[in-house]
N, C-alpha and C positions, 0 to 999 in steps of 0.2 A: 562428574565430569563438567567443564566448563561449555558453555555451548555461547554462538553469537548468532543472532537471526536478523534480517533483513525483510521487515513486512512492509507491501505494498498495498495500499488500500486505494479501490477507483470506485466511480461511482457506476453499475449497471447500465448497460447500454439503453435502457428506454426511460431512465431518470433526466432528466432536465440537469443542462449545468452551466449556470450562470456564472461559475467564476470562470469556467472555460472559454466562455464567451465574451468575457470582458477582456481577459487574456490574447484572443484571436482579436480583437479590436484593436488590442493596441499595440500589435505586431504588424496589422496593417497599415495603422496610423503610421508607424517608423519604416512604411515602402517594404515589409515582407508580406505580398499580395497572392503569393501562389500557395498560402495557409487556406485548407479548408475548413478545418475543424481544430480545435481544441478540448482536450478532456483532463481538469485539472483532478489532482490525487493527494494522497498523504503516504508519506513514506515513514517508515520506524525502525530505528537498531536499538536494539538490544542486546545485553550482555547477561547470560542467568546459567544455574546451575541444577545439571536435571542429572539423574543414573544412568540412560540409555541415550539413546539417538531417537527413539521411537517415541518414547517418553518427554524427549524435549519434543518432539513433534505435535505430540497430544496437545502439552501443556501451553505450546503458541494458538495452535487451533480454538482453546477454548480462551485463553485471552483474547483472541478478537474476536470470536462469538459474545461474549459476555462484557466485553467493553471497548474493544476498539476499533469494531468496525459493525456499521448497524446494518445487518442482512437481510434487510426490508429495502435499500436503497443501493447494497456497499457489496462489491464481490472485494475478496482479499485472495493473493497467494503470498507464499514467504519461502525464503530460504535459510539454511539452517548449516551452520558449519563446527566444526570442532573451536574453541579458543584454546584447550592443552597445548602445551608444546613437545 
């Protein structure tokens, strides 16, 4: 089966993020002042072909364990949809 996932990758709430915060600067700099916070992320789609549902679920899981997302710094979740028609 074809499957399409959509992973999100953010940095854990007590990591330090400086791109966020450069992001929040310069949303205030352009007069949006009622920003408190920014927390910048990475997004990823993907297109791949797994046997199950369950099984494509493994196999996102251990791709961002293993390279796409570093779990000393990075929570992920993802969602995971049919591509058949």
């Amino acid at each position: 089966m074809k499957f399409k996932a959509e992973i999100f990758i953010s940095l854990k709430p007590t990591v330090s993020d400086p791109q966020g915060m450069t992001i929040a600067g310069g949303l205030e700099q352009l007069g949006f002042e009622s920003i408190e916070e920014v927390r910048a992320g990475k997004f990823i789609e993907m297109s791949f072909a797994a046997e199950t549902l369950d099984s494509a679920k493994d196999m996102v899981a251990d791709m961002c364990d293993k390279l796409l997302a570093n779990p000393i710094i990075e929570n992920y979740r993802f969602k995971i949809q049919s591509a058949d028609l």
